[in-house]
C-alpha positions as CSV (number, residue, x, y, z in Angstrom):
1,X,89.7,83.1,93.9
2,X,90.9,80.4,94.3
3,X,90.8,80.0,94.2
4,X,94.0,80.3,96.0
5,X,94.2,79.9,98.8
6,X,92.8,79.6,96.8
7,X,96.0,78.8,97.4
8,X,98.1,81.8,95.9
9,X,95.3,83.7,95.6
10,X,94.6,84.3,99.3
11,X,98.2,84.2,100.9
12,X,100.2,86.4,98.1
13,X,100.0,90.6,99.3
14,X,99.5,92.7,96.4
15,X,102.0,95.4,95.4
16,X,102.5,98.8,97.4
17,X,103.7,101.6,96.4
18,X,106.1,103.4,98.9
19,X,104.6,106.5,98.9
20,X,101.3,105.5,99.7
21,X,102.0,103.0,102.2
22,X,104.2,105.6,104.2
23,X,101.4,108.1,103.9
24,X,98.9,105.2,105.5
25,X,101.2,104.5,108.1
26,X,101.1,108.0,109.1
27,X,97.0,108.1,109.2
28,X,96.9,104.5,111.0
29,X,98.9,106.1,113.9
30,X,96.6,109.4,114.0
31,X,93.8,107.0,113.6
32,X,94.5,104.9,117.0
33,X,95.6,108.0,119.0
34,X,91.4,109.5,118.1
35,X,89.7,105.7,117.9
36,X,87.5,104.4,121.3
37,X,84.8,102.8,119.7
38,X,87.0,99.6,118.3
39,X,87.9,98.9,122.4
40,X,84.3,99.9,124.0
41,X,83.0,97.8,126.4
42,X,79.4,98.8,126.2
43,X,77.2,97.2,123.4
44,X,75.2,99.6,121.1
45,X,71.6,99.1,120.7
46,X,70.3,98.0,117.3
47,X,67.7,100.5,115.6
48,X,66.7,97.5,113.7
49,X,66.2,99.6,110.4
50,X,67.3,98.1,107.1
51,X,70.8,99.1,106.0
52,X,73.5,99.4,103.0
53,X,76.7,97.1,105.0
54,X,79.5,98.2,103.2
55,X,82.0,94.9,103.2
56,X,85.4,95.5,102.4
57,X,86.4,91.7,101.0
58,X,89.8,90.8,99.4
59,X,88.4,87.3,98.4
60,X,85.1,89.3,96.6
61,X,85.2,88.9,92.6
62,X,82.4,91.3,92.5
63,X,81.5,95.0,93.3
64,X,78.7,97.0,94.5
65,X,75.4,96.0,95.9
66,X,74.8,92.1,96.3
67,X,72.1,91.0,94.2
68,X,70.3,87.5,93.8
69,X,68.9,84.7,96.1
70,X,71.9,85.1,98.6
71,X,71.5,88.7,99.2
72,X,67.8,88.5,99.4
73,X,67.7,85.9,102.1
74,X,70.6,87.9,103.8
75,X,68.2,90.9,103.4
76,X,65.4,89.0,105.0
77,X,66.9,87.4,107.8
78,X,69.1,90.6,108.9
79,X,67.5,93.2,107.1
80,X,70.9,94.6,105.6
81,X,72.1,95.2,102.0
82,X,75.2,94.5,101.5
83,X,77.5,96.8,99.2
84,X,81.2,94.6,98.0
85,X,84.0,96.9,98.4
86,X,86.1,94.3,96.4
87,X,90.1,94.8,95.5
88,X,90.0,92.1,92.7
89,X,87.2,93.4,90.8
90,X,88.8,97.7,91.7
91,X,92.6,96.3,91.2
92,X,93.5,99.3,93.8
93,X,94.9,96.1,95.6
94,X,96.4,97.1,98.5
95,X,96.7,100.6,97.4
96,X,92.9,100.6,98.2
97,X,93.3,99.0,101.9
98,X,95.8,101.9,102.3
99,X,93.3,104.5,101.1
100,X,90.6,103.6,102.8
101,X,92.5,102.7,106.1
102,X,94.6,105.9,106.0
103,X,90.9,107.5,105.9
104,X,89.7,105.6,109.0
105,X,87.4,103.6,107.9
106,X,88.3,100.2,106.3
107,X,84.7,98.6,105.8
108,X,81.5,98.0,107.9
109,X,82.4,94.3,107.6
110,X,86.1,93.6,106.9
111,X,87.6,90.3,105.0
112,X,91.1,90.6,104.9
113,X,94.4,89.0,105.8
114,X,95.2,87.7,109.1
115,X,98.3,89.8,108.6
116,X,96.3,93.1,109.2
117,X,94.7,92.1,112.4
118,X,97.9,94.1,114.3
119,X,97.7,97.0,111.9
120,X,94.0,97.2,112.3
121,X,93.6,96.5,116.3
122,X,96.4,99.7,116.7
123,X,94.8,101.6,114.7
124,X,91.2,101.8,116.0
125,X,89.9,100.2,112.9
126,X,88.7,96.9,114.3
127,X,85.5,96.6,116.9
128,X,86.1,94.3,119.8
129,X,82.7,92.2,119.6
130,X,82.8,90.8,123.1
131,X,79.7,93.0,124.2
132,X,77.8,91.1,121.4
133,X,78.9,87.7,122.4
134,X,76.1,87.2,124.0
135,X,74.1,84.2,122.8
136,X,76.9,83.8,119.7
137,X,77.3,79.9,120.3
138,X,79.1,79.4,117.0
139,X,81.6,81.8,117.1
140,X,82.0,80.5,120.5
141,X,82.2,76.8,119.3
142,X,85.3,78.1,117.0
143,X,87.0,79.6,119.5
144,X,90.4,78.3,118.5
145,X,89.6,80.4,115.7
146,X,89.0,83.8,117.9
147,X,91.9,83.5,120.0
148,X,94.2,82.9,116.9
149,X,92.9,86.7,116.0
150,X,93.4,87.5,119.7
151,X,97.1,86.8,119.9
152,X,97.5,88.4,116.6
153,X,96.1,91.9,117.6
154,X,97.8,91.5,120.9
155,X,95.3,92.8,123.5
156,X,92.0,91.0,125.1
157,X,89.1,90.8,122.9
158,X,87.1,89.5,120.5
159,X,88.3,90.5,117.1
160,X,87.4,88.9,114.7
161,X,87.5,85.1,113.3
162,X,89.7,83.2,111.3
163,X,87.9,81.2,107.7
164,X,88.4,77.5,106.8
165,X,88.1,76.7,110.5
166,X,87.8,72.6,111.1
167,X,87.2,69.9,114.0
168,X,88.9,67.4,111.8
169,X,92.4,66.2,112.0
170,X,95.2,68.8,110.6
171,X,97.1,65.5,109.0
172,X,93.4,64.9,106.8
173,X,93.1,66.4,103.4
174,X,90.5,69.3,104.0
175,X,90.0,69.3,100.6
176,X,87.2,66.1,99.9
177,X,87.3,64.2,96.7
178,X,89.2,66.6,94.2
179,X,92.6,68.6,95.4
180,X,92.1,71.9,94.5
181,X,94.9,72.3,91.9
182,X,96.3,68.9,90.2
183,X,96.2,68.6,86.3
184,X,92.8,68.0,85.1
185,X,92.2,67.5,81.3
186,X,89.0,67.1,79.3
187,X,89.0,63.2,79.6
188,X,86.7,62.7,76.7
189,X,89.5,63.9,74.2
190,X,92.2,62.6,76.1
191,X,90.3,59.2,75.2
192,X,90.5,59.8,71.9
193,X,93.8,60.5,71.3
194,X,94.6,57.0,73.1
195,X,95.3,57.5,76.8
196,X,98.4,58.0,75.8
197,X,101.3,57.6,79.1
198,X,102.5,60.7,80.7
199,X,105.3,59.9,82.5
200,X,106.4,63.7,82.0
201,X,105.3,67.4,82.2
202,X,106.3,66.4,78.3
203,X,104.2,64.2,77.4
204,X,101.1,65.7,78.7
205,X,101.9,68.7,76.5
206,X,102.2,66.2,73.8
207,X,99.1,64.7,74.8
208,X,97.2,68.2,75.3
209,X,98.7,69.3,71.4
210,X,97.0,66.1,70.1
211,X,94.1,67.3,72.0
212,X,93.8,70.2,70.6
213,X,93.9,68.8,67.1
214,X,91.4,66.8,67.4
215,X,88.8,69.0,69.1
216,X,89.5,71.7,66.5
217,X,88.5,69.1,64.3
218,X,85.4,67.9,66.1
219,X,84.2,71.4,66.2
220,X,85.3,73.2,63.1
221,X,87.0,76.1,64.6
222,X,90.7,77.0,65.7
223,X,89.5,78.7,69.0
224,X,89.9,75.9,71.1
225,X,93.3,75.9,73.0
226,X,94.7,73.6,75.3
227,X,95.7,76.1,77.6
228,X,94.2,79.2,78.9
229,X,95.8,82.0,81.5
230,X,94.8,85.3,83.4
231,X,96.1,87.8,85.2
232,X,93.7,88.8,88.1
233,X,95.3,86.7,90.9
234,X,99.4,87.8,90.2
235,X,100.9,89.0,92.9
236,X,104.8,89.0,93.5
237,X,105.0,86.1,91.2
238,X,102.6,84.8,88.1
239,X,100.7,82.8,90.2
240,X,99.3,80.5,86.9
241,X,103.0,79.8,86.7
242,X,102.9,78.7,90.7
243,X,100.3,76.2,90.4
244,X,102.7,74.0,89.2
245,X,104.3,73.5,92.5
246,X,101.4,71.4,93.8
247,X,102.1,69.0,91.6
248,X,105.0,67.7,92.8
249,X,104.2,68.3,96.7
250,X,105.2,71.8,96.7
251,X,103.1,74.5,98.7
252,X,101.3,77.4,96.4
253,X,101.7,80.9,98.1
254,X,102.9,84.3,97.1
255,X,106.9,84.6,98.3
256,X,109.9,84.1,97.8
257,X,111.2,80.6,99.9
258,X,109.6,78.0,98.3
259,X,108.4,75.0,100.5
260,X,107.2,71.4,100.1
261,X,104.5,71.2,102.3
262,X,106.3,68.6,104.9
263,X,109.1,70.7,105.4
264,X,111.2,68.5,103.9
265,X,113.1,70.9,101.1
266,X,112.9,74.8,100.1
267,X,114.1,77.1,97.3
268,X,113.9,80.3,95.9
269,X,111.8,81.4,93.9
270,X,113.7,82.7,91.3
271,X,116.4,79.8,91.2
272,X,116.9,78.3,88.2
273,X,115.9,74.7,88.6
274,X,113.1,75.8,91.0
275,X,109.7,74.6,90.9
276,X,108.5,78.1,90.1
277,X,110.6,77.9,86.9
278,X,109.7,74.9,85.9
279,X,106.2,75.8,86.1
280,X,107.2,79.1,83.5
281,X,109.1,76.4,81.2
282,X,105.9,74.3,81.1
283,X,104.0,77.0,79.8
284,X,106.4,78.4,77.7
285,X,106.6,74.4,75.9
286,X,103.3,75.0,75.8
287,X,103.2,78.4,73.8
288,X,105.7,77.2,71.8
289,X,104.0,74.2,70.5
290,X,100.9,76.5,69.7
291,X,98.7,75.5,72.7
292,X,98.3,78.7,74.6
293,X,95.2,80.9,73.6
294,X,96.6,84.0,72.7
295,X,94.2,86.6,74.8
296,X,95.5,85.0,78.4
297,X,97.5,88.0,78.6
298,X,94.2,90.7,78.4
299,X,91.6,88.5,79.8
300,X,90.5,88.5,83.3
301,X,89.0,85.3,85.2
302,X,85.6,85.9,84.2
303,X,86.1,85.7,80.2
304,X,88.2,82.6,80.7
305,X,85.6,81.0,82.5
306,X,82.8,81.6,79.8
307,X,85.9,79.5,78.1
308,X,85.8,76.7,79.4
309,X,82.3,76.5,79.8
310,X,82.1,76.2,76.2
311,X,84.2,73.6,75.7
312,X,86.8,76.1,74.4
313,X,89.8,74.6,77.0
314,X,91.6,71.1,77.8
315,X,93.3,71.9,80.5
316,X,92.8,73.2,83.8
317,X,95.1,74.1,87.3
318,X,91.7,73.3,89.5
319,X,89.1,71.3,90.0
320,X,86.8,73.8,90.8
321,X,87.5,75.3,87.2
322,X,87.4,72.6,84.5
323,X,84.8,70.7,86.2
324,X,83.2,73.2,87.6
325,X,82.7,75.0,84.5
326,X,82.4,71.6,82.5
327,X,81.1,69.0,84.2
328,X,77.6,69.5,83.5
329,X,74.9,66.6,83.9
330,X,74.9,66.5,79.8
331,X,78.3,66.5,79.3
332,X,79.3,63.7,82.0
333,X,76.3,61.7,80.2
334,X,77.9,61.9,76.6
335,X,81.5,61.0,78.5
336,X,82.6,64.4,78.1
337,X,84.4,66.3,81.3
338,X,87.5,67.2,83.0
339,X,88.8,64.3,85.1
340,X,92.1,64.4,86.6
341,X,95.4,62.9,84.6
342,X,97.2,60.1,85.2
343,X,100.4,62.2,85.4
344,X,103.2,59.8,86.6
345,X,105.3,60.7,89.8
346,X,103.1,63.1,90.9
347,X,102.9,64.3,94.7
348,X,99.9,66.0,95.0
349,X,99.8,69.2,97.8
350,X,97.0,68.9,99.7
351,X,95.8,71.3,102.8
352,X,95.2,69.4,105.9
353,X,92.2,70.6,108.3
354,X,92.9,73.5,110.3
355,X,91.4,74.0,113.8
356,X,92.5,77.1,113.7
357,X,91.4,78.6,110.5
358,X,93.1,80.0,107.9
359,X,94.9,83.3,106.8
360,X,91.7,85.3,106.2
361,X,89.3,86.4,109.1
362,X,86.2,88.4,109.0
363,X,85.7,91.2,112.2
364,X,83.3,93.8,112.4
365,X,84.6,97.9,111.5
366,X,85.1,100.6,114.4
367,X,82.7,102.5,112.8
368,X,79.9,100.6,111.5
369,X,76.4,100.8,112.6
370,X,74.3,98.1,114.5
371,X,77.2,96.5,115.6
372,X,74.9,93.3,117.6
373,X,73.5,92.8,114.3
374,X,76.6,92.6,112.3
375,X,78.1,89.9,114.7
376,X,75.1,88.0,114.6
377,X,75.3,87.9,110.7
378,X,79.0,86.7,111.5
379,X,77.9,83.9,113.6
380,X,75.3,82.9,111.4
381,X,77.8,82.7,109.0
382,X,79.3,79.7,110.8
383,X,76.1,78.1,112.2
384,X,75.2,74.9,109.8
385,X,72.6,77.3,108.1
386,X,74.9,80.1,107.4
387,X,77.5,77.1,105.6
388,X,74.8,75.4,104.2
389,X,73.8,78.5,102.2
390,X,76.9,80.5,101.7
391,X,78.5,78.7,99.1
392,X,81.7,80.0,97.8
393,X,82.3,81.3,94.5
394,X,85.7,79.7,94.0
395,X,84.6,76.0,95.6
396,X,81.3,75.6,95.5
397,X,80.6,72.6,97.2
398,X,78.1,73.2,100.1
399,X,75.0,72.7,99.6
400,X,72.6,75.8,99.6
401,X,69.8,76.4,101.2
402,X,67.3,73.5,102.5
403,X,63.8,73.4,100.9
404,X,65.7,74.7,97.6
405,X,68.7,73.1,96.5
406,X,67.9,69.8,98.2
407,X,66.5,68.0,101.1
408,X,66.3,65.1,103.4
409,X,65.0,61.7,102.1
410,X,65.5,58.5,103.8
411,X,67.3,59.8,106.7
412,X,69.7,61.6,103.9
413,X,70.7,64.8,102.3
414,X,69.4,64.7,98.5
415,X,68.9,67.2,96.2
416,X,65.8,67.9,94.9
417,X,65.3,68.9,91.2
418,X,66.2,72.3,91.4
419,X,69.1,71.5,93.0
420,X,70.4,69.5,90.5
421,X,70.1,71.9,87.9
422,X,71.8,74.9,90.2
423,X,74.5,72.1,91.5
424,X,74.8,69.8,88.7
425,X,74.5,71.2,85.5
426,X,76.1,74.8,85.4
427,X,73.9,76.8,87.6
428,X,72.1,78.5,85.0
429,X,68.4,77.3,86.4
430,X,66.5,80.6,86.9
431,X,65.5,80.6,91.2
432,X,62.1,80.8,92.3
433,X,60.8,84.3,92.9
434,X,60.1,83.7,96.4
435,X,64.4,83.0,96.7
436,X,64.8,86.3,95.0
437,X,65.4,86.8,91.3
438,X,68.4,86.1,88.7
439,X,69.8,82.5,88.1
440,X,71.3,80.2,90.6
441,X,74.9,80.9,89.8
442,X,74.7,84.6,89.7
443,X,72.7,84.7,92.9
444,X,76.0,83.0,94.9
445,X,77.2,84.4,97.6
446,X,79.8,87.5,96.7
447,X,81.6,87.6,99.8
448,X,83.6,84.1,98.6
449,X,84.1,83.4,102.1
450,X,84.3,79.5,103.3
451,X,83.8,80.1,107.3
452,X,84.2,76.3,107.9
453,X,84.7,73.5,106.0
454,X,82.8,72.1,103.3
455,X,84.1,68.9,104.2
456,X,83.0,69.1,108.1
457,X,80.3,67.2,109.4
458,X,77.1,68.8,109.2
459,X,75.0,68.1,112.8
460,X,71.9,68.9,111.1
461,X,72.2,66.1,108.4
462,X,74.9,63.5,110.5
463,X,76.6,64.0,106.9
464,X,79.6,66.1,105.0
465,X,78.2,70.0,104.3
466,X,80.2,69.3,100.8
467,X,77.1,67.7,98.6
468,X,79.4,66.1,96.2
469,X,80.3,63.5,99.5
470,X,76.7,62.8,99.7
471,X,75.7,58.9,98.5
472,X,72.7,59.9,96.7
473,X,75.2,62.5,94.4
474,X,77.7,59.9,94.8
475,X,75.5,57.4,92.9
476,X,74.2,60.7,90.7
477,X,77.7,61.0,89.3
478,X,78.5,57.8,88.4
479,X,78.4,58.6,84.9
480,X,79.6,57.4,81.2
481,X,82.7,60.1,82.2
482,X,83.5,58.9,85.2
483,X,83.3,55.1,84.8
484,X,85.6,55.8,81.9
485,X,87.7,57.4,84.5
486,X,87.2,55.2,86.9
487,X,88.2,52.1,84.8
488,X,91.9,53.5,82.9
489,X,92.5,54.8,87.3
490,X,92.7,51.7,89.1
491,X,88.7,51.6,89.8
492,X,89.4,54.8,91.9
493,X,86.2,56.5,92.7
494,X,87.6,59.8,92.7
495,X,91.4,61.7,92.3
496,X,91.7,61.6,96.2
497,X,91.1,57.6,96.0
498,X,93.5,57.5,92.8
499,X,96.0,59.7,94.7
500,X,96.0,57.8,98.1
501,X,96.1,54.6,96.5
502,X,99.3,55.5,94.3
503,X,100.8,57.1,96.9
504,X,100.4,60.7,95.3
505,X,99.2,62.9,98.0
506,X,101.2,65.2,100.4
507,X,98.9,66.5,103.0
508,X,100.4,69.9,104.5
509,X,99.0,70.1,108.1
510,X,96.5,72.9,108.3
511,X,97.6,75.4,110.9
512,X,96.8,79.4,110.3
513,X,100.2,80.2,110.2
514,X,100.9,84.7,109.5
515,X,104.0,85.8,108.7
516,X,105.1,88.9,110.9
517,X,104.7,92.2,109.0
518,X,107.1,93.2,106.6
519,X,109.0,96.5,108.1
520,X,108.3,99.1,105.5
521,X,111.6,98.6,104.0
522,X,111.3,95.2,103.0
523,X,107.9,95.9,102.0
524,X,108.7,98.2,99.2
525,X,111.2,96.2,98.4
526,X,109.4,92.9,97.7
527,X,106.8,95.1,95.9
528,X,109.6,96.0,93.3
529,X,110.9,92.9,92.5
530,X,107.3,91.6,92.7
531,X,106.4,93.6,89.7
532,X,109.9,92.6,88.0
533,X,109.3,89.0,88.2
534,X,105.4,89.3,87.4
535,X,106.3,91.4,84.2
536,X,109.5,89.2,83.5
537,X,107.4,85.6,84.1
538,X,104.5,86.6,81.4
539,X,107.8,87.5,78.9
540,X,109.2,84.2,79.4
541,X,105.7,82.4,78.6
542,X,105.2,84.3,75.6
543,X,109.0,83.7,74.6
544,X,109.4,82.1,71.1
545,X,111.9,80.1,71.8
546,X,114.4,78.3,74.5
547,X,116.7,81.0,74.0
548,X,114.9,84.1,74.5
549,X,113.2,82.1,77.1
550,X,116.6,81.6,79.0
551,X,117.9,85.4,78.4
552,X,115.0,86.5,79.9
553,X,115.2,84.4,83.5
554,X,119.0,85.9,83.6
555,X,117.9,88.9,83.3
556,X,115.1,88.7,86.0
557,X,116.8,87.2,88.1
558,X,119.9,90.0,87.9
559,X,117.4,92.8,88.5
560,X,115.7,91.2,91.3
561,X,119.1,90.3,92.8
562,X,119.8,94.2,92.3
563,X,116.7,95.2,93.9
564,X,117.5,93.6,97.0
565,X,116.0,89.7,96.3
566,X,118.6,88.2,98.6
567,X,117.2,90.4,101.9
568,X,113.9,89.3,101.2
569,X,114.0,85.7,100.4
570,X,115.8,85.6,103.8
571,X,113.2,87.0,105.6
572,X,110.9,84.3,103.5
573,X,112.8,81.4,104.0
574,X,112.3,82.0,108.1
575,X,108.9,82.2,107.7
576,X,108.6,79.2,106.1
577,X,110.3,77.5,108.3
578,X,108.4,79.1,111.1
579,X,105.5,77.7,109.4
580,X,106.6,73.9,109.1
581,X,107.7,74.3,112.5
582,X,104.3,75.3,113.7
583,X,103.1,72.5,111.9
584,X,104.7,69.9,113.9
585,X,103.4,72.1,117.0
586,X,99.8,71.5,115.7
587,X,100.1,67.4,115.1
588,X,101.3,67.1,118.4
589,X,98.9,69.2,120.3
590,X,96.0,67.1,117.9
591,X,97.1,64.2,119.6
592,X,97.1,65.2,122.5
593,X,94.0,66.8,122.5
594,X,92.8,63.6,121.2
């Protein structure tokens, strides 16, 4: 997820109960008064037998024992199994971080929040990897991206490293030649309806309800929908709902101040005229005028994938999902994909680079085993190798592993048959047996961790580590779809060219910006009104009318008011602005640096 990061996905905290939180605080402290190993200075030797890594992961949408061609060349190289301890896939959410910190013992490997690091560090939970450092050149290349968990965990050390870490300027869009969430629409259909003009959130709901009609009549059934939600990723908002804020410039995350990604303007959340809103109105149009499938409120991600993958769904929040799921070689030959829509006054948010990482960061558990091992896994995460071959689940743009999925040719990165199939067409290709076993898609990596970016240069290849930059894929995907595209978008060659030529594009500057910790408090208090407006949010999608659409948002936003809303959108709204503010901090320092 997500994509979310991807985008909502990522920075959003998941619901806690009081009760349970208070009764981890408790064990956290007893924890840290008993812990010495997180703070040891002396490096434990490696038995160098093969072992089960248990990997606590809140960006994991899978659980249990890694299987495929990723974990078997994990297994080969490091000799360890690794065993997803996954949140998404449990839905224990943070009630499970609680558990399992309140125990002692978070994960062997831990993916989590930046906003833990403090939590973690006190408690005894966290291993300071400076005795393993030796020889680590990559984490050591990153280092912005240590010391940014360093300051957060407030004592010397090594503990841990920030993801999404870039050498590229923060003002650059990080995110190559699609934004991850824009509208994207099966362009084939939209075609054939008439490329009609959407100057409006209107008229492409117009345009997606003729659509609709027509591919219902291409293929004989009334299971295709235009539109096509899930739950999994909600947090203290519907975070489907949410994406609409990048639209128009707006930053996606999980609280309650709303921000455009320059600083420019906030809101709350739950105003009426807020982006947020607007985002619930959309969709509620939407349902109204028939072009919602009706299981988005039971399915998870996985069954709306399968979806679109069938043609089943016109529109989609990411790039990553329609044409991810779409977009195979066939399809783009017969002029049928998701391509993004002309959608008239459109600012686009898009992240900028971040030299210091993101909000997520991977460290290494107080009591795990083979500890020198473990960090070396984490460097090699972030070595060209390690980026080449762990391809994320929610982008999916680097570029596997050499000798497989493509090599060099000319003095450039290609990809070789099999690589087209696995990157190209769906992913279904079955891998060779000496890879491992299973199919190329199912064999991707489940920790869905991006350590740097995809869109970095690679100083293996003198070229991007995202394929899809490539010239030789480049030339690959100039297809019947996209010179369609291409010729009704001002002969862009792709949305970022469309966007920057049109002026659409807002690039937030990437910094890794975390939010103090909520006191307990204000904690419980966001998770109740969380739940309200989640609950509330799906009622006002599903409304039948304008109406019961409107009596609904006065009522959610009465009982979040009554909960306490006010105190905690305050406490938002400075972090926000703490955020732009550190923003400006990082484009100065760039160009300095520079």
């Amino acid at each position: 997820m997500n994509t979310m990061n991807f985008r909502s996905k990522v920075s959003g905290g998941l619901k806690k109960a009081a009760l349970v939180t208070t009764v981890a605080a408790a064990a956290l402290a007893l924890a840290a008064c008993g812990s010495s190993n997180s703070s040891s200075n002396k490096a434990e030797k490696d038995d160098g037998k093969l072992m089960t890594v248990t990997v606590y992961d809140d960006m994991a949408n899978y659980q249990g024992v890694a299987k495929g061609w990723f974990a078997h060349y994990v297994q080969k190289k490091f000799n360890i199994k690794l065993k997803m301890v996954a949140p998404n896939v449990s839905g224990g959410g943070n009630t499970l971080f609680d558990t399992r910190t309140a125990a002692g013992n978070l994960g062997d490997l831990i993916i989590t929040g930046t906003n833990h690091v403090n939590k973690l560090t006190k408690a005894g939970l966290l291993t300071n990897m400076t005795p393993y450092m030796s020889g680590m050149k990559y984490i050591k290349k990153y280092s912005a991206a240590t010391d940014q968990i360093t300051k957060l965990a407030g004592k010397k050390g090594i503990w841990g490293i920030t993801n999404s870490v870039s050498s590229e300027s923060p003002t650059k869009s990080s995110e190559g030649l699609e934004p991850i969430t824009a509208p994207y629409i099966r362009w084939d259909l939209y075609k054939k309806v008439g490329y009609p003009k959407l100057n409006s959130t209107d008229d492409l709901l117009n345009a997606l309800k003729d659509m609709q009609t027509e591919a219902r009549k291409e293929t004989g059934k009334n299971d295709v929908y235009a539109i096509s939600l899930f739950k999994d990723w909600d947090s203290t908002m519907m975070q489907n709902a949410g994406q609409n804020l990048a639209f128009y410039g707006w930053e996606v995350n999980q609280p309650f101040a709303l921000s455009k990604g320059n600083g420019s303007a906030y809101e709350s959340l739950i105003d009426s005229k807020s982006q947020y809103v607007k985002g619930l109105r959309f969709l509620n149009k939407a349902k109204q005028l028939g072009l919602v499938d009706p299981e988005s409120t039971t399915q998870n991600w996985d069954t709306m994938y399968s979806k679109y993958q069938a043609g089943k769904v016109l529109f989609a929040y990411w790039g990553y999902l329609g044409q991810g799921a779409f977009n195979t070689t066939s399809n783009m030959a017969a002029g049928k994909g998701f391509e993004l829509a002309p959608l008239k006054n459109m600012k686009v948010f898009s992240m900028g680079n971040q030299p210091t990482g993101n909000t997520t960061f991977i460290g290494v558990g107080s009591k795990a085993k083979n500890k020198a091992r473990l960090v070396k896994f984490i460097n090699w995460l972030y070595s060209p190798e390690g980026v080449q071959i762990q391809q994320a689940q929610t982008t999916g743009y680097s570029a596997g592993p050499k000798g497989l999925t493509w090599k060099m040719k000319g003095g450039q990165p290609v990809l070789t048959e099999f690589g087209k199939k696995a990157q190209l067409e769906g992913g279904s290709v079955q891998v060779p047996a000496k890879w491992g076993t299973g199919t190329w898609k199912d064999g991707i990596s489940t920790l869905n961790y991006v350590a740097v970016m995809q869109y970095d240069k690679d100083p293996t290849t003198g070229y991007s580590y995202g394929y899809v930059t490539w010239p030789s894929v480049l030339k690959l995907n100039q297809t019947k779809l996209s010179k369609d595209w291409s010729a009704h978008m001002d002969n862009a060659t792709s949305s970022m060219d469309y966007l920057k030529k049109n002026k659409e594009l807002l690039v937030g500057a990437g910094v890794s910006y975390t939010a103090p910790e909520d006191s307990s408090t204000v904690s419980t208090t966001r998770g109740s009104i969380g739940t309200q407006i989640v609950n509330s949010s799906w009622k006002m999608v599903m409304a039948k009318n304008d109406a019961e659409f409107n009596s609904l948002l006065s009522n959610m936003q009465k009982t979040a008011k009554g909960l306490g809303y006010d105190s905690v959108y305050k406490v938002d709204l400075k972090n926000a602005k703490a955020k732009n503010a550190l923003r400006e901090k990082t484009i100065k320092q760039y160009k300095e640096d520079k």
